[in-house]
C-alpha positions, 0 to 999 in steps of 0.5 A: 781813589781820587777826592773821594770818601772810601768807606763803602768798600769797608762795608764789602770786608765787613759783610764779607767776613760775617756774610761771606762776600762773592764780588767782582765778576766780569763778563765774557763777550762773544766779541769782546777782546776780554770782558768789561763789566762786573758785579759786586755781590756783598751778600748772599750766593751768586745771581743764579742767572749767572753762570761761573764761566762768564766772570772774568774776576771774582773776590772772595773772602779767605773762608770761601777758598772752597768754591775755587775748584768749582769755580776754576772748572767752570772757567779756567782762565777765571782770576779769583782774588782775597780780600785783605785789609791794609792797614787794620787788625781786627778785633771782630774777626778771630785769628784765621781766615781773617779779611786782613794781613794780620790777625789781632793775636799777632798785632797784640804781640807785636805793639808797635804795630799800633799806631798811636795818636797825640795822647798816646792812645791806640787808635780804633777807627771811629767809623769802623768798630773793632778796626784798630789802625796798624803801622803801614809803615812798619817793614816788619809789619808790611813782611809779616803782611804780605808773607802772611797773604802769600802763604794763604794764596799758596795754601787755597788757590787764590791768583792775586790778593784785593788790597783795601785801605790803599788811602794816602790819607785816613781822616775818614776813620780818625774823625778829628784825631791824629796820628802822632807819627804820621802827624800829616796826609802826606806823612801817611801818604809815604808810609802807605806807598812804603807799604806797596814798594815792599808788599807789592813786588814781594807778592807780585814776583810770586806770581800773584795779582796785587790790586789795591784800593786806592784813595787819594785826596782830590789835587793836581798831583794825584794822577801822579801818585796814582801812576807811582803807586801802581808800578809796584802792584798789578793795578788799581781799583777807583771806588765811586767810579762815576758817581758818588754816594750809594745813591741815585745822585752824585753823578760826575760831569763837566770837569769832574768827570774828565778828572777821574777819567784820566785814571782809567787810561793812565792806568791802562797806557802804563800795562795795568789792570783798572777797576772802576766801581759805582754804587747806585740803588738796585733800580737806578738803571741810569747810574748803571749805563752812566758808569758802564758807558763812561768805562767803555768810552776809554776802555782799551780792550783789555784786562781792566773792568767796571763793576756796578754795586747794587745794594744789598737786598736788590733784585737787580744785579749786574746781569741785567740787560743793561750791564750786560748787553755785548758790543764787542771790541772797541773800534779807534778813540772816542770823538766829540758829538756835540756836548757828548762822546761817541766811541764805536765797537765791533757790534755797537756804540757808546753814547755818553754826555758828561755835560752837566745842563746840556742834552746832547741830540745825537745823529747815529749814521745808521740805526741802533737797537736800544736796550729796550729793543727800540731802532732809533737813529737819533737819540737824545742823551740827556745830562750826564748819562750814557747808552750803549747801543748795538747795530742793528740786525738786518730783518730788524731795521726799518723797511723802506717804502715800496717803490711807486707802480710806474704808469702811463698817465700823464704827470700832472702839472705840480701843485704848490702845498706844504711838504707831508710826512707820515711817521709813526710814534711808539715809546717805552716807560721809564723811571720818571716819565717815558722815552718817545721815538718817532720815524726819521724825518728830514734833517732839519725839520722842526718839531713839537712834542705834545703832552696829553695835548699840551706842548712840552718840547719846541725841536728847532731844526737844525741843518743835517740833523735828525730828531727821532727820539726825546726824552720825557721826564715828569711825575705820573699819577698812579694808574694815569694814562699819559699820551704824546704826540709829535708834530712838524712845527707849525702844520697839522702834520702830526705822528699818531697818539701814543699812551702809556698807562702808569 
């Protein structure tokens, strides 16, 4: 994928090999024209909470063709993809069912399969133990690999093969070495489109799904190969989707997020299927609404899909809320709001600001539930974060005032005084503080935010707009109790105190 370190995917083949892999499922929305998101499951059995009708895809390694059956019952329309390596044979991997093309026995007896560096030596990946680099550019090589592939989803039921290694450049598992026939990224770069103009059209006239994992060193000519690369296959999958790294940083924004957004719609404009993947830890709930969010702000409906890896050992897998909430289907393009984007569906709206400093206080045109089950009517999307919302069930929105009892006493002449409004304030905890919602005032009302009785935040008002929400980040003390409350700037017109004990 684009500008980026691929290694994280390896350690998907890898574990899939020794820890047999369940990966890639996406979930049918009752609304939703095809499902949209996905999880990545790199050990143990599927998440029980999640049953095999709802994926849209699942990648397994060759060995557990024996779930097919089950999961094919389950849902018919499911596409069950292998995992196969590109561009290594595999010493630790024995000689069937292996996550490659070919086996180790067979490159061993085809040597110049071997690519060789500088001294003459085969190259083993320095990242990767026991992954010794085969020729892509070899047509044998790329016939044996892709009849090899063919006869294995024939065999077991598979409907498309997951192509890992897709890289227009291997410096991550040469670490300084160099390949004597493919002395540069761009040699190599041939090479591996060579291998899909040839493996791809020979798997996919078969009938077969072909989506390769792609990398491509960050230039202005990227989009370009990428558009290149997959005419010859069924798609493309974009590791680190809209962050980098596995950890709770890395989030792209401002000029960065705009370059790797352009491949989810190319993708998409050119008929193919787009699978975009963050790794994040298992609690960063913000890293999962970021990457959904930011799928969903281009997604066309279709048959392309967005995967949140969570790590192994997490509690927290794709059906959480968070990744799960259904919005239906999208309604027209994304627009501007301010420093963010909007894009509204049939049963909601996504909000994402890929601003790196800037919050973006978003005005709603009528009120939202939040994933935590909050009506807001305003929000404020901190810097490079998203929200999906969803519309609000009608017993669920804000009751209006009653209307006044008419009377017959004589209105009194009026009385100048400051303007009152009474507005209530609630909130929920969040990792790293508290989010704090308060009754819609006026637009254009200023207004303070108060910390355990410290001003933390001046709201400036703003013609035709209205705060309702904010966004707290701090560090608690263990078993603090923190309140807010929120006043009109400038009067002792104020909300009640609100408290979270952390």
């Amino acid at each position: 994928m684009a500008g980026l370190n691929p290694p994280s995917i390896r350690l998907l083949r890898r574990c899939a090999a020794v820890l047999a892999l369940a990966a890639l499922f996406a979930v049918n929305g009752a609304n939703a024209a095809t499902p949209s998101t996905g999880l990545l499951k790199i050990t143990g059995p599927l998440p029980e909470s999640v049953e095999p009708g709802a994926f849209q895809y699942v990648i397994l390694h060759s060995d557990r063709a024996a779930l097919i059956p089950a999961l094919k019952a389950a849902n018919p329309q499911l596409k069950v993809l292998v995992y196969k390596d590109m561009a290594a044979a595999l010493s630790w991997a024995g000689s069937t069912q292996v996550p490659a093309g070919v086996s180790m026995a067979e490159a061993e007896a085809n040597p110049e399969w071997f690519l060789r560096d500088t001294a003459g030596e085969r190259i083993e990946w320095c990242d990767y133990a026991g992954d010794w680099q085969m020729d892509v550019g070899s047509r044998s090589y790329q016939d044996r690999w892709a009849a090899n592939v063919a006869a294995d989803m024939r065999a077991n039921g598979w409907d498309g093969v997951f192509v890992d290694d897709t890289n227009a450049s291997q410096s991550w598992h040469l670490c300084g070495r160099t390949i004597a026939k493919y002395p540069t990224d761009a040699a190599y770069a041939a090479a591996t489109r060579s291998f899909l103009s040839n493996a791809g059209p020979a798997l996919t006239s078969q009938g077969f799904l072909v989506i390769p994992n792609i990398y491509l060193p960050y230039s202005s000519s990227a989009l370009a190969t990428w558009v290149d690369w997959i005419s010859f296959t069924s798609g493309g999958m974009q590791e680190f989707w809209s962050k980098w790294g596995t950890g709770d940083t890395g989030h792209f924004g401002g000029d960065d997020w705009m370059y790797r957004q352009q491949f989810l719609g190319a993708t998409q404009q050119a008929g193919k299927i787009f699978l975009g993947l963050t790794y994040a830890p298992g609690d960063d709930l913000r890293s999962m609404r970021y990457a959904r969010s930011t799928f969903l702000l281009d997604w066309d409906g279709g048959p392309s899909a967005v995967i949140f890896e969570a790590g192994r050992g997490s509690s927290l897998d794709s059906t959480a809320d968070d990744w799960m909430t259904d919005i239906g289907s999208p309604r027209g393009s994304r627009y501007p709001v301010g420093a963010a984007w909007r894009r509204d569906y049939s049963g909601g709206t996504v909000l994402v600001n890929p601003s790196p400093s800037v919050t973006a206080w978003v005005t709603l045109d009528t009120p939202y539930l939040t994933v935590d089950g909050s009506v807001v009517s305003s929000l404020a999307v901190a810097p490079m974060t998203g929200a999906v919302l969803t519309k609000v069930d009608a017993s669920l929105a804000p009751e209006p005032p009653p209307a006044s009892t008419p009377t017959r006493t004589p209105t009194p002449a009026p009385v100048k005084r400051s303007p009152r409004t009474t507005f209530a304030l609630t909130g929920s905890k969040q990792k790293g503080g508290a989010d704090i919602y308060w009754s819609k005032l006026p637009a254009g009302t200023p207004v303070e935010i108060f910390r355990n009785g410290v001003k933390i935040a001046p709201l400036s008002g703003e013609p035709g707009f209205s705060y309702s929400s904010f966004p707290d980040r701090f560090k608690a003390e263990r078993r603090a109790t923190v309140s807010w409350r929120v006043c009109v700037a400038g009067t002792s017109n104020c909300s009640n105190i609100f408290s979270i004990k952390y």
